[in-house]
ZATOR-697953 format. One record per atom (N, C-alpha, C): residue in three letters; atom name; y, x negated, z negated. Coordinates in steps of 0.1 Angstrom, whole numbers, plus 5000, padded with zeros to 4 digits. Atoms other than C-alpha are relative to their C-alpha. Example, Ala and Ser with C-alpha at 12.3 -4.5 7.8 and 13.67 -1.06 7.14 Angstrom:
2
<torke><residu>ALA</residu><atome>N</atome><Y>4988</Y><X>4991</X><Z>5000</Z></torke>
<torke><residu>ALA</residu><atome>CA</atome><Y>4955</Y><X>4877</X><Z>4922</Z></torke>
<torke><residu>ALA</residu><atome>C</atome><Y>5012</Y><X>4991</X><Z>5000</Z></torke>
<torke><residu>SER</residu><atome>N</atome><Y>4989</Y><X>5009</X><Z>5000</Z></torke>
<torke><residu>SER</residu><atome>CA</atome><Y>4989</Y><X>4863</X><Z>4929</Z></torke>
<torke><residu>SER</residu><atome>C</atome><Y>5011</Y><X>5008</X><Z>4992</Z></torke>
This chain:
29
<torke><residu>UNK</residu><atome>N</atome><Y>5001</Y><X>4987</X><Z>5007</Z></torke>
<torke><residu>UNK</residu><atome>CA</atome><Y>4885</Y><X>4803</X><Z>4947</Z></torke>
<torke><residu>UNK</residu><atome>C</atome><Y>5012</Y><X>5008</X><Z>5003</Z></torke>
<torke><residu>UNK</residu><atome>N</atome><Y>4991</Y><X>4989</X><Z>4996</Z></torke>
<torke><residu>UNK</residu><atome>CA</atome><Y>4902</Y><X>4835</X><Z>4957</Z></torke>
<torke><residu>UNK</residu><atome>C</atome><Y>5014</Y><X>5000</X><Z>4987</Z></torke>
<torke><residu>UNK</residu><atome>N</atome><Y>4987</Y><X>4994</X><Z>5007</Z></torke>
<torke><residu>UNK</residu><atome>CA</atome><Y>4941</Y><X>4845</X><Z>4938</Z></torke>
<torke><residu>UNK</residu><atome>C</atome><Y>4994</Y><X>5011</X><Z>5000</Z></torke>
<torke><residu>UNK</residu><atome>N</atome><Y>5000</Y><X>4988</X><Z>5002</Z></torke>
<torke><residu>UNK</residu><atome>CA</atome><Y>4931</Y><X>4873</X><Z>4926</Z></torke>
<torke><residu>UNK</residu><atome>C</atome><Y>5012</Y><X>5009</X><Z>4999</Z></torke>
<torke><residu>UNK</residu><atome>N</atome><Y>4987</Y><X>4990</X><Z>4998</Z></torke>
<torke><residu>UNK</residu><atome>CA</atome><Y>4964</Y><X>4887</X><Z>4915</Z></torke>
<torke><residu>UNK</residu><atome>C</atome><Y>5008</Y><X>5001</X><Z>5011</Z></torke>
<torke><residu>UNK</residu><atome>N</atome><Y>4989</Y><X>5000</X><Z>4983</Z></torke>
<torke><residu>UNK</residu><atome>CA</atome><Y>4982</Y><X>4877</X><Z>4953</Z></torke>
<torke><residu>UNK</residu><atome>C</atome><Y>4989</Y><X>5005</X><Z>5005</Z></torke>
<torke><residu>UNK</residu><atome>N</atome><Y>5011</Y><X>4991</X><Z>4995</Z></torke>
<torke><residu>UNK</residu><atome>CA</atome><Y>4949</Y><X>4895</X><Z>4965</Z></torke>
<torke><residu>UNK</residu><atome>C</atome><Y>5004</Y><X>5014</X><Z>5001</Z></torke>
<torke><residu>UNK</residu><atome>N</atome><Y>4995</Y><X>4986</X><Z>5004</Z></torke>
<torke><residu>UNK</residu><atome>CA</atome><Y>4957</Y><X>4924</X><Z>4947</Z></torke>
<torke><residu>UNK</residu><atome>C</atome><Y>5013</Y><X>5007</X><Z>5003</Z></torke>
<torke><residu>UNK</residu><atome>N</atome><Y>4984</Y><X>4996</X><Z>5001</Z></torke>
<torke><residu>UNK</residu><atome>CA</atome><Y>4992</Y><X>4926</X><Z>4949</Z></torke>
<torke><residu>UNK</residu><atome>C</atome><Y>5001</Y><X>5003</X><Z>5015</Z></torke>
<torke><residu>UNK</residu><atome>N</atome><Y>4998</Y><X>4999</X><Z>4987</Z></torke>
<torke><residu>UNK</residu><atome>CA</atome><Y>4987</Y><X>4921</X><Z>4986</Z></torke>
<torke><residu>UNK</residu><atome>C</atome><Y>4995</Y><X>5014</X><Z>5004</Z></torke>
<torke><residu>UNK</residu><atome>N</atome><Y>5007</Y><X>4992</X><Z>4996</Z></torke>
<torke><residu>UNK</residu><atome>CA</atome><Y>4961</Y><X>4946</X><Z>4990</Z></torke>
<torke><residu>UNK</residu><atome>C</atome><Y>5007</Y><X>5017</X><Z>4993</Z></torke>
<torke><residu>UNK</residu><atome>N</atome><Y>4991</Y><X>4988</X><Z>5006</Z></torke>
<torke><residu>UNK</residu><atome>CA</atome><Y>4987</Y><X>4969</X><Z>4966</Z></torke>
<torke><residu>UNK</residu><atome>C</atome><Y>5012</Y><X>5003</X><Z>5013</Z></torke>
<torke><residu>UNK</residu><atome>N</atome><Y>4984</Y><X>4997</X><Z>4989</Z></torke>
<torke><residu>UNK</residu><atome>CA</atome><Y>5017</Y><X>4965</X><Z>4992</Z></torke>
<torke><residu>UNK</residu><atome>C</atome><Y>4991</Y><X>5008</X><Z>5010</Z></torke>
<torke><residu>UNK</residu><atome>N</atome><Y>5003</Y><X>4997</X><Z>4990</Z></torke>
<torke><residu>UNK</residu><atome>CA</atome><Y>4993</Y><X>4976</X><Z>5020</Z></torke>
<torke><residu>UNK</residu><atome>C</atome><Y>4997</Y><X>5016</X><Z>4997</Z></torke>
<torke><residu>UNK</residu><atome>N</atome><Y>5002</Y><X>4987</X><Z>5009</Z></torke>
<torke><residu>UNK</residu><atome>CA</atome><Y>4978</Y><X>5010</X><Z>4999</Z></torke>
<torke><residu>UNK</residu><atome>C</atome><Y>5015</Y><X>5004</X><Z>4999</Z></torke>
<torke><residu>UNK</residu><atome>N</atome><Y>4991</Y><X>4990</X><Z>5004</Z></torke>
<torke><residu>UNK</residu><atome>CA</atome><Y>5013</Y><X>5020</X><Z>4989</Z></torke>
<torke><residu>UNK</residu><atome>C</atome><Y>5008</Y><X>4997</X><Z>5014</Z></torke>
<torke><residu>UNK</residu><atome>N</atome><Y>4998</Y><X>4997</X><Z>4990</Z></torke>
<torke><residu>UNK</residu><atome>CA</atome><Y>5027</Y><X>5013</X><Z>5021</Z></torke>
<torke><residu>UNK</residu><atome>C</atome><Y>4998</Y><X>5012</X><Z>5005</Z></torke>
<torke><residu>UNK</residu><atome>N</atome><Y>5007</Y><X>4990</X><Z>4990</Z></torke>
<torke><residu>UNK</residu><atome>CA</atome><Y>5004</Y><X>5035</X><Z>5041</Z></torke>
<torke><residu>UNK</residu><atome>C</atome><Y>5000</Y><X>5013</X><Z>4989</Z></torke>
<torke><residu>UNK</residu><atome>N</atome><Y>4999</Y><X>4991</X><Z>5005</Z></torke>
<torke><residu>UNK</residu><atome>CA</atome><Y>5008</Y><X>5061</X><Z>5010</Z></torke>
<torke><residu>UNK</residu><atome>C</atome><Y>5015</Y><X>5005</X><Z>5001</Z></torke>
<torke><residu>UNK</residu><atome>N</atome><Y>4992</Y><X>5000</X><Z>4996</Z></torke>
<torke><residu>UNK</residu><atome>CA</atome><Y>5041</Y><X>5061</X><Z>5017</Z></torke>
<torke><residu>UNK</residu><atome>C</atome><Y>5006</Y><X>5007</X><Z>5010</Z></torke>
<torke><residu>UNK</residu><atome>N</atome><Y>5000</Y><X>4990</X><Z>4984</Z></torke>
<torke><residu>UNK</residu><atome>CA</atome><Y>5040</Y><X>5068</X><Z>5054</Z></torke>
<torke><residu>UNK</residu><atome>C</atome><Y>4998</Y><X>5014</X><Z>4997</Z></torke>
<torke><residu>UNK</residu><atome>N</atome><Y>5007</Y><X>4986</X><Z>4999</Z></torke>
<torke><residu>UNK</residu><atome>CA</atome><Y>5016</Y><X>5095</X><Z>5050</Z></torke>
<torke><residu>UNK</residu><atome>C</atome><Y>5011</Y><X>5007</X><Z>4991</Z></torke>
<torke><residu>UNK</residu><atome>N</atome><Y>4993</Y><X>4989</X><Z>5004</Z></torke>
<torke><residu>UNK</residu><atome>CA</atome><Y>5037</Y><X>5112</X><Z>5023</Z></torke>
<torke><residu>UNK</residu><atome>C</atome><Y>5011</Y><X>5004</X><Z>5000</Z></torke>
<torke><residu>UNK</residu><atome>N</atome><Y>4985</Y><X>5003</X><Z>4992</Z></torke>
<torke><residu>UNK</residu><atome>CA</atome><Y>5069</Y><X>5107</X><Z>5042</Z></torke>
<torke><residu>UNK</residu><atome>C</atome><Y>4998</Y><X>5012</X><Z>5011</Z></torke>
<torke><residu>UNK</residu><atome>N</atome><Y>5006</Y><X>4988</X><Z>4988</Z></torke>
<torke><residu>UNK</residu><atome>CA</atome><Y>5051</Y><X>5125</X><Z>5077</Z></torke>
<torke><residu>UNK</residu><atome>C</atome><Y>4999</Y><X>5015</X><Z>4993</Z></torke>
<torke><residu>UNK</residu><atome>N</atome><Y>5006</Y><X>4992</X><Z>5005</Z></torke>
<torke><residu>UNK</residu><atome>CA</atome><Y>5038</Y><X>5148</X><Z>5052</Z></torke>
<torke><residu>UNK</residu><atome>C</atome><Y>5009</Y><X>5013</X><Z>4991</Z></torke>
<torke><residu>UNK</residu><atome>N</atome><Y>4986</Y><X>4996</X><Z>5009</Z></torke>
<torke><residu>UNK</residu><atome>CA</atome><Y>5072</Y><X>5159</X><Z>5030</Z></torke>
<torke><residu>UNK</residu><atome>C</atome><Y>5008</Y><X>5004</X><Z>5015</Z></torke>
<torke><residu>UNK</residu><atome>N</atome><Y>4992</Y><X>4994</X><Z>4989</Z></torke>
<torke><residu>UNK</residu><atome>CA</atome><Y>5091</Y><X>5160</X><Z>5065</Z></torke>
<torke><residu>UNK</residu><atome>C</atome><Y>4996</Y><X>5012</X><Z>5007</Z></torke>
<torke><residu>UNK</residu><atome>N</atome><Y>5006</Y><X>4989</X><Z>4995</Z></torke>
<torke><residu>UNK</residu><atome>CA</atome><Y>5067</Y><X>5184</X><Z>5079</Z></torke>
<torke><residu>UNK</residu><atome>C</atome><Y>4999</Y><X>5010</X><Z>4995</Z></torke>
């Protein structure tokens, strides 16, 4: 059976990463 919370949490690092980037590119520009 799946971890759900190290699922999530993983699947949270990845989302706020890439929101991150983008509103990094996006504030510099």
């Amino acid at each position: 059976m799946i971890d759900y919370m190290t699922y999530i949490a993983y699947v949270y690092e990845l989302i706020d990463g890439r929101y991150r980037s983008i509103h990094t590119i996006v504030d510099s520009d």
